[in-house]
C-alpha positions as YAML, in Angstrom:
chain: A
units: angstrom
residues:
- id: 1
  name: UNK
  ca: [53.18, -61.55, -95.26]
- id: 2
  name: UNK
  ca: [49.83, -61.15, -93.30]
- id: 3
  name: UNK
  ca: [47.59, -58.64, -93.08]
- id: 4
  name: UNK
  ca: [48.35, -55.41, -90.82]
- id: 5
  name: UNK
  ca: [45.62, -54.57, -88.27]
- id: 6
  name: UNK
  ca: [42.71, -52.16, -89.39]
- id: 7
  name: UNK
  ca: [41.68, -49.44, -87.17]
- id: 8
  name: UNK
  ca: [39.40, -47.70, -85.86]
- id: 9
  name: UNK
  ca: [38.33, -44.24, -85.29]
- id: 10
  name: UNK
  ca: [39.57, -44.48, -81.92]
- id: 11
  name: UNK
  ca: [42.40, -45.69, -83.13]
- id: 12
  name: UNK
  ca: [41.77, -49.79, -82.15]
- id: 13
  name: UNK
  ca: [42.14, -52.50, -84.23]
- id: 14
  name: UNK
  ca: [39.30, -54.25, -85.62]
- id: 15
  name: UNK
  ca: [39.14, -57.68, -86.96]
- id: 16
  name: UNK
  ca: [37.09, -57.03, -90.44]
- id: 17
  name: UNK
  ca: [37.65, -54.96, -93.46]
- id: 18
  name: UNK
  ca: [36.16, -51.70, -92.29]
- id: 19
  name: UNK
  ca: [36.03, -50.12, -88.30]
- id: 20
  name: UNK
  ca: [33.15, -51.75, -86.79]
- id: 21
  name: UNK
  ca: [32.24, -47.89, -85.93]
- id: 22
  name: UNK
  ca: [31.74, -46.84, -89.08]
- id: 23
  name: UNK
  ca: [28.30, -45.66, -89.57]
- id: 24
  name: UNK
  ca: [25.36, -46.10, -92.13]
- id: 25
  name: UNK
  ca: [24.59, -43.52, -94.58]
- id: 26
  name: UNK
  ca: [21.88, -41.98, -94.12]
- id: 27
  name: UNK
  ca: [18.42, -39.77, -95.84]
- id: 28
  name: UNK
  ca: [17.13, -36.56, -95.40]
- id: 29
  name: UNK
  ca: [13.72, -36.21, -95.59]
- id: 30
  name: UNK
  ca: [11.77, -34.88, -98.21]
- id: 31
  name: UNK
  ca: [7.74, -34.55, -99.80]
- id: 32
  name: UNK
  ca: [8.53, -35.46, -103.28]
- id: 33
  name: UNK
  ca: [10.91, -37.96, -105.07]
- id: 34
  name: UNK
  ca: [13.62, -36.14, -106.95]
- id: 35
  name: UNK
  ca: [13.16, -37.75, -110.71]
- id: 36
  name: UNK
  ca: [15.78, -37.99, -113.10]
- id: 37
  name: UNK
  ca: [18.28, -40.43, -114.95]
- id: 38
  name: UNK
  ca: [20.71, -40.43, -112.20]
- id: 39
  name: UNK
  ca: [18.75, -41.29, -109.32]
- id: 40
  name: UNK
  ca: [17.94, -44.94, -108.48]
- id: 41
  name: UNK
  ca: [14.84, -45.77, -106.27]
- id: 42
  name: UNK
  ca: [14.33, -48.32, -103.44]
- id: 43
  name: UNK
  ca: [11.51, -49.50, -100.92]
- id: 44
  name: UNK
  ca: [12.53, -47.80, -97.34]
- id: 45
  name: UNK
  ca: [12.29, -51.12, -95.24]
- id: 46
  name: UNK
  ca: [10.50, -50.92, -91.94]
- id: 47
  name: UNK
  ca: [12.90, -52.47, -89.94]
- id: 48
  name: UNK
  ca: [16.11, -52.19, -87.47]
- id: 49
  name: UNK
  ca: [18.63, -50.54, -90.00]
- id: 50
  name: UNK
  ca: [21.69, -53.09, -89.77]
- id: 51
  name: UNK
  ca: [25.71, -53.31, -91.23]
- id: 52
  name: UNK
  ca: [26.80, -56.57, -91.05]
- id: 53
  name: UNK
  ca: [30.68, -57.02, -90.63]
- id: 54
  name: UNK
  ca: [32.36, -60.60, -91.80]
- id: 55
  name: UNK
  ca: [35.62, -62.09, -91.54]
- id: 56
  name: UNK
  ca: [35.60, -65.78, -91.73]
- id: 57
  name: UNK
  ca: [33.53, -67.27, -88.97]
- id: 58
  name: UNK
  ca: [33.83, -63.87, -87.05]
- id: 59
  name: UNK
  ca: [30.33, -62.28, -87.86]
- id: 60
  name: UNK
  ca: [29.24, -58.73, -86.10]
- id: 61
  name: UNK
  ca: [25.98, -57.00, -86.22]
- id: 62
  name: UNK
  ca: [25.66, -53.31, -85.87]
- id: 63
  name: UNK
  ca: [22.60, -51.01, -84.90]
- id: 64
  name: UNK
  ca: [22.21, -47.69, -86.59]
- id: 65
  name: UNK
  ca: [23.34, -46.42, -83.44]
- id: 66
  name: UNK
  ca: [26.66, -48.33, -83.76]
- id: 67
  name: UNK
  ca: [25.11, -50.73, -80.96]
- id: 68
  name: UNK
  ca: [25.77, -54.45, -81.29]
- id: 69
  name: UNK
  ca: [22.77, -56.43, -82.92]
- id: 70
  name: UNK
  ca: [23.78, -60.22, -82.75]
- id: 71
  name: UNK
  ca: [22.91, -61.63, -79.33]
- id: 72
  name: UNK
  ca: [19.72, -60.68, -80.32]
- id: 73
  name: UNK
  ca: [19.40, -62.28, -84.17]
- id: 74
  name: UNK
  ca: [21.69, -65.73, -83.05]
- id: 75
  name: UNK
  ca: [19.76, -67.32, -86.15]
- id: 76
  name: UNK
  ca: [21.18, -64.73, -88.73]
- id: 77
  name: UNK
  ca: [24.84, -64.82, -87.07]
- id: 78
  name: UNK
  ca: [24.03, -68.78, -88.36]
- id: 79
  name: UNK
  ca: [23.03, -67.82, -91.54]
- id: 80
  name: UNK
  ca: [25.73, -65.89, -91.98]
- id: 81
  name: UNK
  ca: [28.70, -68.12, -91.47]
- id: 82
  name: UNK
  ca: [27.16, -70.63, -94.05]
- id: 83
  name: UNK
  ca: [27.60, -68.09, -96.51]
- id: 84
  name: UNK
  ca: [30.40, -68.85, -98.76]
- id: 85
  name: UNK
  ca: [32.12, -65.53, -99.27]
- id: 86
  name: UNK
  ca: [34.98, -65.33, -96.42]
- id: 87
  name: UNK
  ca: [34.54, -61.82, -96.05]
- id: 88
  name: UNK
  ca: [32.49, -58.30, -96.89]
- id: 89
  name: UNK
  ca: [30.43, -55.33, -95.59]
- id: 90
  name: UNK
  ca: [26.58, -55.24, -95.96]
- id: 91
  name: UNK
  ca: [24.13, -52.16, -95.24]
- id: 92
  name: UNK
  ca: [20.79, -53.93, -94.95]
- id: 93
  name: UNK
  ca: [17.46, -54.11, -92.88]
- id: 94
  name: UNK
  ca: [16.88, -56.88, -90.42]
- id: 95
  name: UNK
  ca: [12.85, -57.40, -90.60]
- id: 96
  name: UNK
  ca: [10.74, -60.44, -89.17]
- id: 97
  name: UNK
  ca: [7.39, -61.59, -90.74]
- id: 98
  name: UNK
  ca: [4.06, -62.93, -89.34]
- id: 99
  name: UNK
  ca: [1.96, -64.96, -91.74]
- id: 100
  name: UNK
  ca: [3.96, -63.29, -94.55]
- id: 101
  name: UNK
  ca: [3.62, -60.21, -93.44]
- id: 102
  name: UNK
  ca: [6.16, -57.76, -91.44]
- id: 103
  name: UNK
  ca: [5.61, -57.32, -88.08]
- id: 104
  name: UNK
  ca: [7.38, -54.78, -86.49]
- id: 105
  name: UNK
  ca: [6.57, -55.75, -83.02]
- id: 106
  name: UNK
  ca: [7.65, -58.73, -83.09]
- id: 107
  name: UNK
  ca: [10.92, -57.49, -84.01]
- id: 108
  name: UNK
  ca: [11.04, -54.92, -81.12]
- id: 109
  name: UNK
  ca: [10.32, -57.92, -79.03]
- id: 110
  name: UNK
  ca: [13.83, -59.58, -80.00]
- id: 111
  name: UNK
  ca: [15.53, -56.48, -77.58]
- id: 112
  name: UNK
  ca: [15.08, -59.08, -74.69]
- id: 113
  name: UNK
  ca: [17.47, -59.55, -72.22]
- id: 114
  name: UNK
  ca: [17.13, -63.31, -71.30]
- id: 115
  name: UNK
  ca: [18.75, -65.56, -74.13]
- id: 116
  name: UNK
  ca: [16.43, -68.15, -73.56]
- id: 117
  name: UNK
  ca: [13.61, -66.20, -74.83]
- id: 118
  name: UNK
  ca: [15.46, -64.72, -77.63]
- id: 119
  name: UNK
  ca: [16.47, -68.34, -79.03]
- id: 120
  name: UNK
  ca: [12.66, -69.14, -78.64]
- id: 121
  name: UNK
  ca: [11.52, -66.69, -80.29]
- id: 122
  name: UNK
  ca: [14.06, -66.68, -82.64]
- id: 123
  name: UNK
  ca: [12.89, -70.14, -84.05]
- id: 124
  name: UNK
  ca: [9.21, -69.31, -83.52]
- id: 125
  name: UNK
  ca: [10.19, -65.88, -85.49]
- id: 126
  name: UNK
  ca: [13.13, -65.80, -87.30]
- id: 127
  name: UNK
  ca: [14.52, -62.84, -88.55]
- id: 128
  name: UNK
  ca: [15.56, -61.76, -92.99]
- id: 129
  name: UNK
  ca: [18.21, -59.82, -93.73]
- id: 130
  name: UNK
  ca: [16.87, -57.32, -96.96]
- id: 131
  name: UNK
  ca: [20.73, -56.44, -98.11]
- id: 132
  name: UNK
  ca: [20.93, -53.11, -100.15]
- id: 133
  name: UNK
  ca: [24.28, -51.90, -100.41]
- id: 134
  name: UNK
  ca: [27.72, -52.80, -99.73]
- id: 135
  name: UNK
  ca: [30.81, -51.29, -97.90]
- id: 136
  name: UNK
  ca: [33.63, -53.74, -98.68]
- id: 137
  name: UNK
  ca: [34.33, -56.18, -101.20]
- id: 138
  name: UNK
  ca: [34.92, -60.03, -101.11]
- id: 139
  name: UNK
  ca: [38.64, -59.26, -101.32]
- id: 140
  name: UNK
  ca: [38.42, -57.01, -98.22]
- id: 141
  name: UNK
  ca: [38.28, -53.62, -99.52]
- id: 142
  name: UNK
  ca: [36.77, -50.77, -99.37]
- id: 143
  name: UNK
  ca: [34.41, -49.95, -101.76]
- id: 144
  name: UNK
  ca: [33.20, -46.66, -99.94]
- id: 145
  name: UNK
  ca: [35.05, -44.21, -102.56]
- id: 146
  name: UNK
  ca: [33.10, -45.92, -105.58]
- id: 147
  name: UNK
  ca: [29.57, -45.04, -107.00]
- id: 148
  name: UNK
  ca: [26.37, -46.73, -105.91]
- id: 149
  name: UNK
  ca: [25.98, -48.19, -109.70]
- id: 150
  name: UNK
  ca: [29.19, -49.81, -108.80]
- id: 151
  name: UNK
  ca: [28.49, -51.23, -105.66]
- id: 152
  name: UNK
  ca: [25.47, -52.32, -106.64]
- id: 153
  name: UNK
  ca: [26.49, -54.32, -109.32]
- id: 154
  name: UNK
  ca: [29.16, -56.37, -106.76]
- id: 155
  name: UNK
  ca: [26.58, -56.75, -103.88]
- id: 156
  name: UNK
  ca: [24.39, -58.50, -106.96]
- id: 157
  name: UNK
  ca: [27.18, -60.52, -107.52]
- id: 158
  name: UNK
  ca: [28.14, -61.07, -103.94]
- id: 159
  name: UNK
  ca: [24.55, -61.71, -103.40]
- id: 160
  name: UNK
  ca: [24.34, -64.19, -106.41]
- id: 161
  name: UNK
  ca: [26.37, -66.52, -104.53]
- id: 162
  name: UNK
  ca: [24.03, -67.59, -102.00]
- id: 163
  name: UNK
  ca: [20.34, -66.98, -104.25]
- id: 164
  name: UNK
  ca: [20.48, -70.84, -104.78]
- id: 165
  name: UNK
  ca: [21.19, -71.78, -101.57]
- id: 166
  name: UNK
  ca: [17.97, -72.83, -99.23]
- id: 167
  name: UNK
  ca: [20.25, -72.58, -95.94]
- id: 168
  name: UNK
  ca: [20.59, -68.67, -97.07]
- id: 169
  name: UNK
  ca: [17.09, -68.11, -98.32]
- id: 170
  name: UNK
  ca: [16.86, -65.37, -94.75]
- id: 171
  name: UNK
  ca: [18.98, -63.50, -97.34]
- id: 172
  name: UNK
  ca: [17.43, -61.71, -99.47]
- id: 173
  name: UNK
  ca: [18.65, -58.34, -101.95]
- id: 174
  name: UNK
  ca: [16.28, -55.41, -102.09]
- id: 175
  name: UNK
  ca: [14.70, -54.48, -105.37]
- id: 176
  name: UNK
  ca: [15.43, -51.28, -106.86]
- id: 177
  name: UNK
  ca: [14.62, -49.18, -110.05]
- id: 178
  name: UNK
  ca: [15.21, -46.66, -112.30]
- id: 179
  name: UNK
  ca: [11.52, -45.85, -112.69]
- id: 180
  name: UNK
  ca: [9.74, -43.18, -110.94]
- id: 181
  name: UNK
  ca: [6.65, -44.74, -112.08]
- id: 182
  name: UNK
  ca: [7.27, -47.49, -110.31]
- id: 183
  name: UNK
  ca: [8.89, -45.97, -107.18]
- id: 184
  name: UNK
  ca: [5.56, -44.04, -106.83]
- id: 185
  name: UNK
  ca: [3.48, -47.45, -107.37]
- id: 186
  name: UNK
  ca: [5.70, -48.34, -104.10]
- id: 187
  name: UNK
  ca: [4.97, -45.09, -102.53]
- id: 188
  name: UNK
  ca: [1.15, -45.67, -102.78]
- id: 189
  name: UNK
  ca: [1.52, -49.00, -101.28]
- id: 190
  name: UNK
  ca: [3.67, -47.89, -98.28]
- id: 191
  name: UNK
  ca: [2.27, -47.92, -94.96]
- id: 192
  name: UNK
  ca: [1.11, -51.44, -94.11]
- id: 193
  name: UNK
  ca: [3.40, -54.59, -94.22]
- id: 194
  name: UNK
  ca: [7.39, -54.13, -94.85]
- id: 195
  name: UNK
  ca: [7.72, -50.48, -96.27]
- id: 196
  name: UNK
  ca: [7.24, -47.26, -94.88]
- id: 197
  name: UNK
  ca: [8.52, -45.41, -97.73]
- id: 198
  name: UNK
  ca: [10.60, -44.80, -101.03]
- id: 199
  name: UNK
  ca: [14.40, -44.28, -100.16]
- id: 200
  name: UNK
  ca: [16.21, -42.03, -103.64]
- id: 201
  name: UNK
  ca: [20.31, -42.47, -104.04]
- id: 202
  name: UNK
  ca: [22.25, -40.80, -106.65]
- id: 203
  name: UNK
  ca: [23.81, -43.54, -109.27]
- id: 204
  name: UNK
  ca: [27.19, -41.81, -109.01]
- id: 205
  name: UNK
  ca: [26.86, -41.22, -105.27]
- id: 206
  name: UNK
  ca: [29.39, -42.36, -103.18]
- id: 207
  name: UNK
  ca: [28.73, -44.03, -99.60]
- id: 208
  name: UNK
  ca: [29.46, -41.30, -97.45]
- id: 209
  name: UNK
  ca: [29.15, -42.73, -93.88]
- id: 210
  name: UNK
  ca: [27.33, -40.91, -91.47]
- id: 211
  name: UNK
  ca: [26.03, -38.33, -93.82]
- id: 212
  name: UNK
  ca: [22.71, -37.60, -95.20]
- id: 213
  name: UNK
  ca: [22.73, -37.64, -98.70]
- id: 214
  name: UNK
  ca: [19.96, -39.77, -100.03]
- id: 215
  name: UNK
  ca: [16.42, -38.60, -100.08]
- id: 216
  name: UNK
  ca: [13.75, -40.75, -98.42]
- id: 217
  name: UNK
  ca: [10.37, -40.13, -98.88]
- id: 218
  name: UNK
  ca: [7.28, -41.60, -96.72]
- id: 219
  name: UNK
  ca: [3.46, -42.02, -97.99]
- id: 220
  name: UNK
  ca: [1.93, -39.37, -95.19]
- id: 221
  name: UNK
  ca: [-2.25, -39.92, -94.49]
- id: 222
  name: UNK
  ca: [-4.60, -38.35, -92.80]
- id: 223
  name: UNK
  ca: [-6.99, -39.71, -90.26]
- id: 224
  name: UNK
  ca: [-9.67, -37.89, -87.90]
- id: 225
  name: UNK
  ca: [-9.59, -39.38, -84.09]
- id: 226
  name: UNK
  ca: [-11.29, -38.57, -80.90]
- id: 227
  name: UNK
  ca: [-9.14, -36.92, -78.42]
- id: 228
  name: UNK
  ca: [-10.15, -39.68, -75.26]
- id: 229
  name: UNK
  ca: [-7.71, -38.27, -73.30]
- id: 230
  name: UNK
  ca: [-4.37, -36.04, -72.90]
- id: 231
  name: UNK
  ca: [-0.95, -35.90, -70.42]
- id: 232
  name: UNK
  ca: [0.09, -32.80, -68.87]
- id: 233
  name: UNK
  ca: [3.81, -31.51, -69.68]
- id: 234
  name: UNK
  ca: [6.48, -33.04, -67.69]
- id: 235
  name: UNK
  ca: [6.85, -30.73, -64.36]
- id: 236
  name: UNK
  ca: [3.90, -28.20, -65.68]
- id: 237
  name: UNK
  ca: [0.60, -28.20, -65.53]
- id: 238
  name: UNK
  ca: [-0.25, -27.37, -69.18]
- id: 239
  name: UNK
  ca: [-1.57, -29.84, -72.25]
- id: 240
  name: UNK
  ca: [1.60, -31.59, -73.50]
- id: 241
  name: UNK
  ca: [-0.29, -34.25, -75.59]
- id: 242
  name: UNK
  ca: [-3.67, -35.31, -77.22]
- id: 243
  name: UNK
  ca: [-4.54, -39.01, -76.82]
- id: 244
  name: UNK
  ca: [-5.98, -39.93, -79.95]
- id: 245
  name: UNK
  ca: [-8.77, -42.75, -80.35]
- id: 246
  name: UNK
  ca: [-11.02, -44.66, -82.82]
- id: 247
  name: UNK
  ca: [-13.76, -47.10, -82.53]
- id: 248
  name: UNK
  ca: [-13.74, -50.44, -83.42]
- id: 249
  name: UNK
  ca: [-16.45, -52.39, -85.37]
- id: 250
  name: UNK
  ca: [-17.72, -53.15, -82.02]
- id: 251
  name: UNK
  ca: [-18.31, -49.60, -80.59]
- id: 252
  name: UNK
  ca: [-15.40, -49.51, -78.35]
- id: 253
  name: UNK
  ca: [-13.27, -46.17, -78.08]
- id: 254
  name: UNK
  ca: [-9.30, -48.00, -78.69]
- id: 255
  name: UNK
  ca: [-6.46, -45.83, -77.90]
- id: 256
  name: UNK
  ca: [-4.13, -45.74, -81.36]
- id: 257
  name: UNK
  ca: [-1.57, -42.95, -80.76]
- id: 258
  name: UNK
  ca: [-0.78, -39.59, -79.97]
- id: 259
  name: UNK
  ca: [-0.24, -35.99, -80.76]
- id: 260
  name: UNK
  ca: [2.24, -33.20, -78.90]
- id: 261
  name: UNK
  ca: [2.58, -30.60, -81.75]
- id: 262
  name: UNK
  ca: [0.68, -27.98, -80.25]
- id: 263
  name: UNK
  ca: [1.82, -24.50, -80.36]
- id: 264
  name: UNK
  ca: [3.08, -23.06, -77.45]
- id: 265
  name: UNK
  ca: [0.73, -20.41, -77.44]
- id: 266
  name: UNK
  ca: [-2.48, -22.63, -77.44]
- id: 267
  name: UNK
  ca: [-1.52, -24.45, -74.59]
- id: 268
  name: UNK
  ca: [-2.69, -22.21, -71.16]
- id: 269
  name: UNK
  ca: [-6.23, -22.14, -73.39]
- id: 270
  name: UNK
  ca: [-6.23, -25.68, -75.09]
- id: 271
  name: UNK
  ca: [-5.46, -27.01, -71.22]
- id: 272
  name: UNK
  ca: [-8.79, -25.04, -69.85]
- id: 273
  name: UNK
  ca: [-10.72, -26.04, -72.15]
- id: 274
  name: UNK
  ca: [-9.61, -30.03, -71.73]
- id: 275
  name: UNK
  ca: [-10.15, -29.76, -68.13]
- id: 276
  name: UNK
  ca: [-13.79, -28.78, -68.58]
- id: 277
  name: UNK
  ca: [-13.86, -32.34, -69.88]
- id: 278
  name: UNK
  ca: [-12.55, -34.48, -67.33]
- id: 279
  name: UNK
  ca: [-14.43, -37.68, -67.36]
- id: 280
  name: UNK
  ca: [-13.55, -41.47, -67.07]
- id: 281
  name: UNK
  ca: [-13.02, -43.71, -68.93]
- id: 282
  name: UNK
  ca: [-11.50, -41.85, -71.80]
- id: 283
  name: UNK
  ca: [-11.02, -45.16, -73.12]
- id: 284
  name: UNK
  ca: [-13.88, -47.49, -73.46]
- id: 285
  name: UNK
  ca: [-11.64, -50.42, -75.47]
- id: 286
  name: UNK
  ca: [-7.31, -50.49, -75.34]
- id: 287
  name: UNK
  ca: [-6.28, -47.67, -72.96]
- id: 288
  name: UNK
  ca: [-2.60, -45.79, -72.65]
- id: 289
  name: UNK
  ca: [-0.09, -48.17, -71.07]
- id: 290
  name: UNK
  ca: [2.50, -46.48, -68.33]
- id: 291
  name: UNK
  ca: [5.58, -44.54, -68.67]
- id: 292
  name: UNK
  ca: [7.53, -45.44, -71.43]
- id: 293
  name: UNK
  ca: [11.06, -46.85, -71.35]
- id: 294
  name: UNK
  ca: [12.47, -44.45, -73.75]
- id: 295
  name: UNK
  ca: [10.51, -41.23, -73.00]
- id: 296
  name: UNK
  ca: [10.48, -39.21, -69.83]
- id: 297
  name: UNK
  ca: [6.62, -38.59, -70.33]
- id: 298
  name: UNK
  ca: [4.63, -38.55, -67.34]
- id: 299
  name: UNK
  ca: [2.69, -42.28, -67.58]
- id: 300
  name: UNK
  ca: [-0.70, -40.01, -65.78]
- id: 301
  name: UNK
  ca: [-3.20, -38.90, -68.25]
- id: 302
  name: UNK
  ca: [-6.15, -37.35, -68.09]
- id: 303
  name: UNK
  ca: [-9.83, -39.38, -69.51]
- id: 304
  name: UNK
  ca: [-12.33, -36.96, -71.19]
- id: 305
  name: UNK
  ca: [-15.64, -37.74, -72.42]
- id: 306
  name: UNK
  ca: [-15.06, -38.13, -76.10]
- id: 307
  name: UNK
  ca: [-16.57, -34.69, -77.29]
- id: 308
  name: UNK
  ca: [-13.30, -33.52, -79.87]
- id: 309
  name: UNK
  ca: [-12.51, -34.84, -82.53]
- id: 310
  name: UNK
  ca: [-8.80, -33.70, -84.43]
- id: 311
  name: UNK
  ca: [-7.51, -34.60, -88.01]
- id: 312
  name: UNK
  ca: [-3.56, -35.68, -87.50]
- id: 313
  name: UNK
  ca: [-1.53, -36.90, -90.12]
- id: 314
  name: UNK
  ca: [0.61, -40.22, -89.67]
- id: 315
  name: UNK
  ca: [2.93, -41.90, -91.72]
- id: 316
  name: UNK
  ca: [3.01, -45.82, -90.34]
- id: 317
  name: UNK
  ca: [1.04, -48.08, -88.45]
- id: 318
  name: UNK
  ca: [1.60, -50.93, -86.72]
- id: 319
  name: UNK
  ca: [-1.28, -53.37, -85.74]
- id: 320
  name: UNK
  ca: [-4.34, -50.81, -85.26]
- id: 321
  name: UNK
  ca: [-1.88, -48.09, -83.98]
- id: 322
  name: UNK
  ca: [-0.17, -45.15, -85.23]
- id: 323
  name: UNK
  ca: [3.54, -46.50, -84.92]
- id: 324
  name: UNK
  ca: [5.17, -42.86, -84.08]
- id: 325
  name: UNK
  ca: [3.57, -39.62, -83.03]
- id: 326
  name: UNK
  ca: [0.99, -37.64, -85.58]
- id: 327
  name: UNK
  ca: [0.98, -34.08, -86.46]
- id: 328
  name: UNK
  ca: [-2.14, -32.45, -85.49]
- id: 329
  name: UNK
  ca: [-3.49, -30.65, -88.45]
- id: 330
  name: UNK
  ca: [-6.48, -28.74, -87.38]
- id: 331
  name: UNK
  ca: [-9.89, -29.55, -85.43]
- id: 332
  name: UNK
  ca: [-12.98, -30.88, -86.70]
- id: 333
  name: UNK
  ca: [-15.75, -29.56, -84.98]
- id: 334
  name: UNK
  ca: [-17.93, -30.75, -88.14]
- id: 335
  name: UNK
  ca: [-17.37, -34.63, -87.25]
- id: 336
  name: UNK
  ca: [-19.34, -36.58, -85.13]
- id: 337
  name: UNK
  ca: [-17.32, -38.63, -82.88]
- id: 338
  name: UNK
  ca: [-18.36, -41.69, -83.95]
- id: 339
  name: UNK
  ca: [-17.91, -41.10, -87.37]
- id: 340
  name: UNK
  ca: [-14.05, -41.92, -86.16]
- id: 341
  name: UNK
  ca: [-13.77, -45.15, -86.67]
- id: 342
  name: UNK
  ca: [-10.83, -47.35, -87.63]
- id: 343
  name: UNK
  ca: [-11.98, -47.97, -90.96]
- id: 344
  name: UNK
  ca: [-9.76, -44.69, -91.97]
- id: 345
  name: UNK
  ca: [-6.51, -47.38, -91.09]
- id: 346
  name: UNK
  ca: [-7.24, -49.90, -93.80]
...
C-alpha cells in the first residue's frame, strides 16, 4: 500500500515527510550562556537560516521566513540529490566563503532575480550547507517529539553517510560541545568570519517549531565613531539617526553604520544642536548609499563637520561596516575625532 498524502497547516498536501511550512526553532536572546550538564553549545552561523526538505530527487529549500531558497542556491539543490539518503529534514545555515573566509555579502548577493547571474555566481561562489539538527528521519518520520541528544546522534549518522564523499564535501555538520569553556573560547572569537555568536539548546529539548526556546548569545563590542552625518525621521523634522564614521589609515572619514536609539525626549534638542553643524561633506571617504529596499528611511541625510564623536555598541561586522544598527551608549566629548579610527574593528 503507498503512502497517504502529508499535510499541511493549511490543510495541502506536501510531497516530503514534514509540511514544507513548518518553521525553524528558534533563540531568545540573552547576555550570558546558561552553564550546566544539560545544555549543549554551538557556533551561531552567520548565514541565511535554511530547512532543507528531501524526497527522492524532489529537493526544497526554505527561508526562515518560510520563503523558498533554491532558485537561488541551484548548486546545493545539486548537491543534494547526490546524496544517498532518499529522504530527511535538515535545519542548517547556508553560508558562502571568500578566500576561506565567510562573506556575508556575497551571500546577500545570491537574492538576484536574473538566473543567469545566479548560476555565475553560483560557480564563481558556491554556497555550504553547515547542517545542525534534524526534523525527520531517513525512514520519513518525524523526529520533532524526541530530544536534541537524540537527534543529534541520527543527523551524525545521517551525516556520516556523505563525510567521505568529495561530490558532498558543500556538506558539512556543525560542531558542538558540552563545554562552556569552550563555547566561551567561541564567544571571544565571534564577530569576524562565519560566527556571530554562541547558540545554547537543552539536551532533552525537544524541536518545538516556531518557538523560542534555545538561548543564543552574541559577543557585543564597543567602538567610538564620529557622527559625519544624521537623517531626519520619516515625515518629521526631528533627528531619527546618527551616521556613524571612522577613518581609514589614509585619513579619510568612511561611513560604517548607524545609530537610531535615541530617546524620544532628546530628540527636539539633539536635532538643534545637529543643525548648528550642517556642513558638507560629512563624508570625506565611503558615503551613505540611497533609500534602502527594506526600510522606509528617508535616503536624505544631513553632512556635519565631524565635531561629535559617540561610543555605540555593535555586535557584527561585515567588510569595514557595522552589519546591523548600533546602540548608542553615551557621548564622548573627551575623544578627539581622529582618534576614531578603524583600528577599533580589527
Amino acid at each position: 500500500m503507498g503512502k497517504s498524502p502529508k499535510t499541511s497547516g493549511s490543510g495541502k498536501a506536501c510531497l516530503f515527510a514534514l509540511p514544507l511550512d513548518t518553521p525553524p526553532i528558534e533563540a531568545r536572546s540573552a547576555q550570558e550562556l546558561p552553564e550546566g550538564v544539560n545544555w549543549q553549545y554551538e557556533p551561531k552561523w552567520d548565514g541565511f537560516r535554511c530547512l532543507v526538505f528531501k524526497e527522492g530527487s524532489q529537493i526544497d529549500l526554505r527561508a526562515k521566513s518560510g520563503k523558498p531558497l533554491g532558485r537561488y542556491f541551484p548548486e546545493m539543490i545539486t548537491c543534494l540529490r547526490n546524496w544517498p539518503s532518499e529522504r530527511f529534514v535538515v535545519d542548517g545555515e547556508l553560508v558562502v566563503e571568500i578566500d576561506g573566509q565567510p562573506a556575508f555579502d556575497a551571500l546577500q548577493l545570491r537574492l538576484h532575480p536574473a538566473e543567469s547571474r545566479i548560476r555565475k555566481l553560483a560557480h564563481e561562489t558556491p554556497a555550504k550547507l553547515v547542517l545542525f539538527d534534524l526534523l525527520a528521519s531517513e525512514d520519513g518520520k518525524s523526529v520533532l517529539d524526541q530530544p536534541l541528544s537524540q537527534r543529534r546522534k541520527l543527523l551524525e549518522q545521517l551525516f556520516g553517510r556523505v563525510e567521505e564523499d568529495a561530490s558532498l564535501e558543500n556538506i558539512v555538520l556543525s560542531p558542538t560541545t558540552r563545554q562552556v569553556k569552550q563555547a566561551l573560547k567561541w564567544l571571544s572569537e565571534a564577530g569576524h568570519g562565519g560566527s556571530d555568536g554562541v547558540i545554547a539548546k537543552r539536551l532533552e529539548g525537544t524541536y518545538e517549531a516556531g518557538q523560542r526556546v534555545m538561548v543564543k548569545v552574541k559577543r557585543l563590542r564597543t567602538a567610538d565613531c564620529v557622527v559625519g552625518g544624521f537623517r531626519y525621521e520619516s515625515q518629521s523634522r526631528e533627528v531619527g539617526s546618527l551616521l556613524l564614521g571612522l577613518y581609514d589609515r589614509v585619513g579619510k572619514l568612511n561611513h560604517v553604520g548607524f545609530t537610531s536609539t535615541i530617546q524620544d525626549d532628546e530628540r527636539g534638542a539633539l536635532t538643534k544642536r545637529l543643525e548648528l553643524l550642517r556642513e558638507p561633506p560629512g563624508f570625506t571617504g565611503t558615503s551613505p548609499g540611497g533609500i534602502s529596499r527594506w526600510s522606509k528611511r528617508s535616503s536624505e541625510w544631513e553632512p556635519l563637520r565631524p565635531e561629535l564623536v559617540v561610543e555605540v555598541r555593535f555586535d557584527h561586522i561585515t567588510g569595514d561596516r557595522f552589519r546591523h544598527g548600533t546602540k548608542l551608549m553615551r557621548w564622548r566629548p573627551d575623544k578627539r575625532p581622529d582618534q576614531c579610527t578603524v583600528e577599533q574593528l580589527v
